[in-house]
N, C-alpha and C positions, 0 to 999 in steps of 0.2 A: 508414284507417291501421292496422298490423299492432300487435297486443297482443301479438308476441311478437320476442322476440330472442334467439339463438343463445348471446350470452352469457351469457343468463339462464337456458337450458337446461342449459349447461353447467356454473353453479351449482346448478343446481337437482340435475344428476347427483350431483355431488360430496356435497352433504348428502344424498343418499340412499346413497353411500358410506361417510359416518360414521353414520350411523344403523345399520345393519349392523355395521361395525366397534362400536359402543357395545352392542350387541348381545349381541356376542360377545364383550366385554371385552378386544378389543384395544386399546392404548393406540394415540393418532392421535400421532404426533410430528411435529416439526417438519421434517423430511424423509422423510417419508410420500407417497407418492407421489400421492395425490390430495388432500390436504393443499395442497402444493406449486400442482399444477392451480389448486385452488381458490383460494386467496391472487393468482397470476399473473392467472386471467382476474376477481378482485375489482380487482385494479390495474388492467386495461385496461378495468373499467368506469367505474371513480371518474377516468382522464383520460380516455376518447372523448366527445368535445364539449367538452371543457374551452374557456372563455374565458379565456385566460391575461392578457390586457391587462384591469385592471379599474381603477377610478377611483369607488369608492362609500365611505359610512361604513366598511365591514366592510374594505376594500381599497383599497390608494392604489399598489402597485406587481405585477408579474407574479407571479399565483398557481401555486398547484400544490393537488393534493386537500388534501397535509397542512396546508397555507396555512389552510381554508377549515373544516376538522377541529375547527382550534386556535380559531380565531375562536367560533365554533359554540357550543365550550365556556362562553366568555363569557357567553350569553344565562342571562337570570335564570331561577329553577326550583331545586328541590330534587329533582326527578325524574334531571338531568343530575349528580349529585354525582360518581355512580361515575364517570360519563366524565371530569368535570372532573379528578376524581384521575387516570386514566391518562392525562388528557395531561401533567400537571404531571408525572410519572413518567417519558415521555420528556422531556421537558426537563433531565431530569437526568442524563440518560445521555450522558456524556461520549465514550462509545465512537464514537459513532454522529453525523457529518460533516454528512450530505447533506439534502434536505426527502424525498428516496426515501426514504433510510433508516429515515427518525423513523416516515413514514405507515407501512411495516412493521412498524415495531416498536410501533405505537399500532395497529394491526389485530389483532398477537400480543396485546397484553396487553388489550385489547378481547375478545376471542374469549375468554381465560381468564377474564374478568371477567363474561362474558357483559351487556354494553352496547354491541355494536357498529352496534346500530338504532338506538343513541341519535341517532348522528348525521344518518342520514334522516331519523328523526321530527323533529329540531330544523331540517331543510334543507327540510324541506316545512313547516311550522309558520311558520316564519321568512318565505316567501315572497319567497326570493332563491335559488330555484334557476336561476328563468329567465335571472335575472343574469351565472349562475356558467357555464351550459351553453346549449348551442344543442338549439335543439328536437329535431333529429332523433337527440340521444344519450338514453340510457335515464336519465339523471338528470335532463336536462333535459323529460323529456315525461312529463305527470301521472299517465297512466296506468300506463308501464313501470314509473315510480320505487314507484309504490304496490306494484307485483306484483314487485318487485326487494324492497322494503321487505320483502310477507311474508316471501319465501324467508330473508332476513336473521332475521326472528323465530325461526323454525327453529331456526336456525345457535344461538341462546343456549340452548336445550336437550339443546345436542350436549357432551359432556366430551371436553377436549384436554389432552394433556401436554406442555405446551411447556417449553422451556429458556429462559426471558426473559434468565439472564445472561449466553446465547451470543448476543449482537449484536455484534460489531464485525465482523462482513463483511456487515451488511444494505445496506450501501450500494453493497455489489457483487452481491450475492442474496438468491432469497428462503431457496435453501439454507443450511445451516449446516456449520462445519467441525467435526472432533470438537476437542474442549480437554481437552489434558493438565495436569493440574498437577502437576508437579515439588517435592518439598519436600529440599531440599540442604542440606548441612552449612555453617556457617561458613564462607567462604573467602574472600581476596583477588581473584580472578580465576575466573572459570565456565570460562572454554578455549571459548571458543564467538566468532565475528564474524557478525554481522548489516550485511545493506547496503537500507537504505532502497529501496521503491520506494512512490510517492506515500505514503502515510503509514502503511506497515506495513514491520514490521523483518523483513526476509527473512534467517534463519539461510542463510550462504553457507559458514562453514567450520567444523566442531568437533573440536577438539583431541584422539586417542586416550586422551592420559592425563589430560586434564582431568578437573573434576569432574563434569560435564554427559557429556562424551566415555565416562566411566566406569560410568553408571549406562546407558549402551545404550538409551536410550528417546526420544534428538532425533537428527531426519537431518537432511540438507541437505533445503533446501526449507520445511522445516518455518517457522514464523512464531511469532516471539514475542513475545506478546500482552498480557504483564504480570508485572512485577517486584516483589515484594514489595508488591501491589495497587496497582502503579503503574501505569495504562493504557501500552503503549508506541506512540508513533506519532512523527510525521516532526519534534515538537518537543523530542524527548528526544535529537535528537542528537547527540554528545560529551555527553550526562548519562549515559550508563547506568552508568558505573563507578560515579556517587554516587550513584543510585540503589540499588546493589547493594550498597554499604555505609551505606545508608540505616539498616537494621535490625542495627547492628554487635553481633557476638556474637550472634547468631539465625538460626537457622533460614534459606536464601533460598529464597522460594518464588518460582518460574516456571512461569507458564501458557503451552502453544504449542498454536498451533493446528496442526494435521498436516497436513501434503498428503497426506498418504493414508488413506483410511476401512479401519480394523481388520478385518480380515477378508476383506473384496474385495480390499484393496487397490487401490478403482480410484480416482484424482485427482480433489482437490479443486481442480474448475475456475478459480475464480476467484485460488486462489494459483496454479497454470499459468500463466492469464494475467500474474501481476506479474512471474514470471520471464521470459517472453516479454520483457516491457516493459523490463525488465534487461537485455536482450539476454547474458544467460546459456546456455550450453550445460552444461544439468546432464539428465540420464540422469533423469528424472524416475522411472523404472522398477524405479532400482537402489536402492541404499541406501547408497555406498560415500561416506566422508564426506569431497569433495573433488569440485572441479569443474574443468571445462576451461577454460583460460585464452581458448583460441580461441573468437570471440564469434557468435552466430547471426546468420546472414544475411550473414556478411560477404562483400563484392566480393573483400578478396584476404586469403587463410589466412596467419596464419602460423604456420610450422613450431617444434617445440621450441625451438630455438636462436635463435627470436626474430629479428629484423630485422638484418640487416648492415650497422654505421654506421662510422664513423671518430669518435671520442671526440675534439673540438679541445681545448678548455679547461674550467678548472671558474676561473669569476670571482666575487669573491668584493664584490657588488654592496650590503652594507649591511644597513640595518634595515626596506627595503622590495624585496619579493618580487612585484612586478606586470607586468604586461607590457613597458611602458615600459624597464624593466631590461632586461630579455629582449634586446631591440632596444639599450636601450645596452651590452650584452656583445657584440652581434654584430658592432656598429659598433667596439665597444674592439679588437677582432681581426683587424678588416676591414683596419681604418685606424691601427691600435698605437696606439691613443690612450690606454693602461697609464694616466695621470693622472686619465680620466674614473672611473675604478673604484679601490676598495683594493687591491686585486692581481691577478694573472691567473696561472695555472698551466700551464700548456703540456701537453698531453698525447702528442695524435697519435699513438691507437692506436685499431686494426682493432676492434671489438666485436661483442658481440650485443644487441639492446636489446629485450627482453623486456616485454612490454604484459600483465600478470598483471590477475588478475580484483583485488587487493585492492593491487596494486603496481606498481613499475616495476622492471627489476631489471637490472642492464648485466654483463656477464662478458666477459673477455678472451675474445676469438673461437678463442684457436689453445689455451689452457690450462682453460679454462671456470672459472676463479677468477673468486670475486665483487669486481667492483671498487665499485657501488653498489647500495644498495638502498632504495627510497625510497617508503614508502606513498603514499596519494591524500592520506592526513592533514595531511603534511608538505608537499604540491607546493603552490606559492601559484598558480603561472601558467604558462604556456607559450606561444610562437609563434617566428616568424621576421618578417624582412622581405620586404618585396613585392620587391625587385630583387636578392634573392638568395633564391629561398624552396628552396633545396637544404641551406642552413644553420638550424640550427633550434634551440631549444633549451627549457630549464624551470627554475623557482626553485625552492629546497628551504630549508624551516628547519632547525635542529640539532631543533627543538622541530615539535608541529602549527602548520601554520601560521598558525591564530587568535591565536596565544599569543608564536610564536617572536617571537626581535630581530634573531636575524641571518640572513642570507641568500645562497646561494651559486648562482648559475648554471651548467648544465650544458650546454654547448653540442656540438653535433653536427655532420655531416654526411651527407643520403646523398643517392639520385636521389630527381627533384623528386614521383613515384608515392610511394613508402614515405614521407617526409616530410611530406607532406599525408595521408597514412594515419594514421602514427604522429602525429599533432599532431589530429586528431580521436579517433582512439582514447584518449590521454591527457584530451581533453574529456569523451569516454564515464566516464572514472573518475571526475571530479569527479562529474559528477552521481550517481554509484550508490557513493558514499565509502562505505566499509568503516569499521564502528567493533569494537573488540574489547572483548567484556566478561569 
C-alpha cells in the first residue's frame, strides 16, 4: 500500500509556503493565496472517504467532517480545552448557516489557536476513524492519518492573521469579501433598497442624495451585512427600517460587504454569483448606481416602453388579495357579474406595462403619463384563467400587502406570449422583493 498521497503533498507544500512567509514576516491572511490552497485541499481531505450514513453512540443521522469535529470535542481530557472552546465559538456565530461553513470557520479559529491536531489526535485516540471513513481515504488508513497528523503539528507553529469576524460568506467560500463599515448620522431613511437573495441583502438601488448615496462609499452590488450589529439575512425582511431606528438618535453604523476588492478591483465571486441568481443585469464593472430593468437570460427582451397591454378594469375585490380574486375580477368582466365584487371601473386604454427590477409600473402608451405604480411590496398575487389566458391580471394593497385591508385588481389584456411572460416575470419579483431602508 502507498504511504503517500498527493493531498498530503500538497499540504505539505503549502506549510513550507508559510514557513517562508513566517520567515520573512509576511503576514499569511485569509485570502492569501496559498492560504486559500491549503485550507481547499484540508477540506477535500477531512470529506474523501467520508461515511456520511452513520448509526453509532457518536452519530444517529448523516455526518459531515464538522459533524464529527464537534462530537470529538465532547471526549473527556483537559489537553482538548482549547479545542473545546473554538467549537463553542462557532456555535455562536450566528452569521454562518451551513455544517460547510461552521468546519471553516472552526479550521480558522483552530489555526489561530494553534489546536487543529487536536482533532486527529482525539480521531485516532478514540478508535472511530474506521467508523467515520473508508479505508482507502487518508483519514481512514492508520498510516496516512499518522503522517497527515505530523504535517498538521507543523501547521501550530506557523503565525496567521486571520479576520475571524469576516465570516458570513464561509458558507459560500473559503475566500472572504472586504467589509466596509459605514458609521452615518442620525437619519429616518439611508436612500439605499436591498433585494434578498438566499439570505443576503443585495444593495439593488442607492439613492444620489441619500445619506448612504452621499458619502460615496456603497455601489450596487455591494451587500449589507449588518445594521447597527444587526447580522442582516433573509429573516429581517420588512425589519430593516426598525432595525435602523433601533439605535434612535445614534450614530447608524452599516457594515457591506463590496463586490469589489480595493485596488484590483477584480469581483467578489460569490456575490456575482447571487446577482446571477437574481437574474439581475447590473454592469458589474461599472459603478453607476442603478440597474437594468431588463432581466438576464431572458427568452424575450423588453424594450423601454415596456409591454403593450390594453388596461380593462381596476376591480376593487375587498380585504383579500389572492389569486382566487384574480380569477373572480376576470369572471366579474367576462360575464358582468358587477354584484360578485364592490365595484368595477372600466378602463380600456392602450398601455405599456413595465416589469422593473423593484416594480411594476403602467403608463399611457401614446402620452407616457404614469397611470400606476405598484411595488413587489404591495402586489399580493397575480394570474389569469385557463380559458382565457390572453386576460390576466394582479392585486395591490393601498398598504404592503402583509399589512394592507384593502385590495384592488388590475386586470389586463394582451397576446397569449407576453401574458405568460409578463405573469412569470411579476413571479420573478415576488421572490427577489425589494425592501427600502
Amino acid at each position: 500500500m502507498s504511504v503517500s498521497d498527493p493531498l498530503i503533498k500538497d499540504v505539505k507544500s503549502c506549510v513550507q509556503q508559510f514557513l517562508n512567509l513566517n520567515f520573512t514576516s509576511t503576514p499569511i491572511t485569509d485570502n492569501n493565496f496559498y492560504f486559500i490552497l491549503f485550507c481547499q485541499t484540508l477540506e477535500k481531505i477531512f470529506n474523501k472517504g467520508l461515511i456520511r450514513q452513520q448509526n453509532t453512540k457518536y452519530f444517529n443521522r448523516i455526518i459531515d467532517p464538522y459533524a464529527w469535529m464537534v462530537s470529538i470535542s465532547r471526549e473527556k481530557g483537559t489537553t482538548i480545552l482549547t479545542y473545546r472552546n473554538c467549537v463553542d465559538c462557532v456555535r455562536e456565530k450566528k452569521e454562518i448557516y451551513s455544517n460547510e461553513g461552521r468546519f471553516r470557520y472552526l479550521v480558522k479559529i483552530c489555526l489561530l489557536k494553534k489546536c487543529l491536531q487536536v482533532s486527529l489526535e482525539c480521531l485516532i485516540d478514540s478508535q472511530i476513524a474506521h467508523l467515520l471513513y473508508s479505508p482507502n481515504s487518508i483519514l481512514g488508513d492508520e498510516i496516512l492519518i499518522e503522517i497527515f497528523l505530523s504535517v498538521i503539528r507543523q501547521v501550530s507553529k506557523i503565525e496567521f492573521s486571520l479576520d475571524l469576524n469576516n465570516c458570513s460568506f464561509l458558507d459560500y467560500s473559503w475566500y472572504i469579501p472586504e467589509i466596509l463599515t459605514i458609521e452615518l448620522v442620525p437619519c429616518k431613511a439611508l436612500g439605499v433598497t436591498v433585494s434578498f437573495s438566499g439570505n443576503k441583502a443585495v444593495i439593488v438601488n442607492v439613492e444620489s442624495n441619500g445619506v448612504v448615496g452621499e458619502s460615496n462609499k456603497v455601489k450596487l452590488g455591494d451587500v449589507l451585512d449588518s445594521l447597527n450589529g444587526v447580522h442582516i439575512d433573509s429573516s429581517c425582511k420588512g425589519k430593516l427600517s426598525s432595525i435602523m431606528r433601533s439605535n434612535r438618535n445614534k450614530p447608524i453604523i452599516m457594515k457591506v460587504a463590496k463586490i469589489n476588492f480595493e485596488g484590483s478591483g477584480e469581483i467578489y465571486k460569490p456575490i456575482e454569483q447571487l446577482i446571477k441568481d437574481m437574474k439581475l443585469n447590473l454592469d458589474l464593472k461599472k459603478s453607476e448606481n442603478s440597474i437594468s430593468s431588463t432581466r438576464v437570460n431572458s427568452d424575450k427582451k423588453m424594450n423601454i416602453y415596456g409591454y403593450h397591454v390594453k388596461y380593462l378594469a381596476e376591480v376593487d375585490v375587498g380585504t383579500l388579495g389572492n389569486v382566487k380574486q384574480v380569477q373572480k375580477a376576470i369572471k366579474c368582466i367576462l360575464d358582468n357579474h358587477v354584484n360578485d365584487v364592490k365595484s368595477v371601473s372600466r378602463i380600456d386604454k392602450d398601455v405599456s406595462f413595465e416589469i422593473g427590477e423593484i416594480a411594476l409600473k403602467i403608463r399611457d402608451k401614446i402620452s407616457g403619463e404614469m397611470i400606476l405604480d405598484h411595488p413587489y411590496m404591495k402586489i399580493s398575487a397575480c394570474g389569469n384563467l385557463p380559458l382565457h389566458p390572453t386576460i390576466f391580471g394582479y392585486c395591490a394593497g393601498k398598504e404592503n400587502c402583509d399589512v394592507a385591508k384593502e385590495f384592488h385588481c388590475h386586470l389586463f389584456e394582451s397576446s397569449f406570449d407576453d401574458a405568460d411572460t409578463i405573469l412569470q416575470s411579476i413571479g420573478q419579483g415576488f421572490h427577489r422583493t425589494h425592501y427600502a431602508v
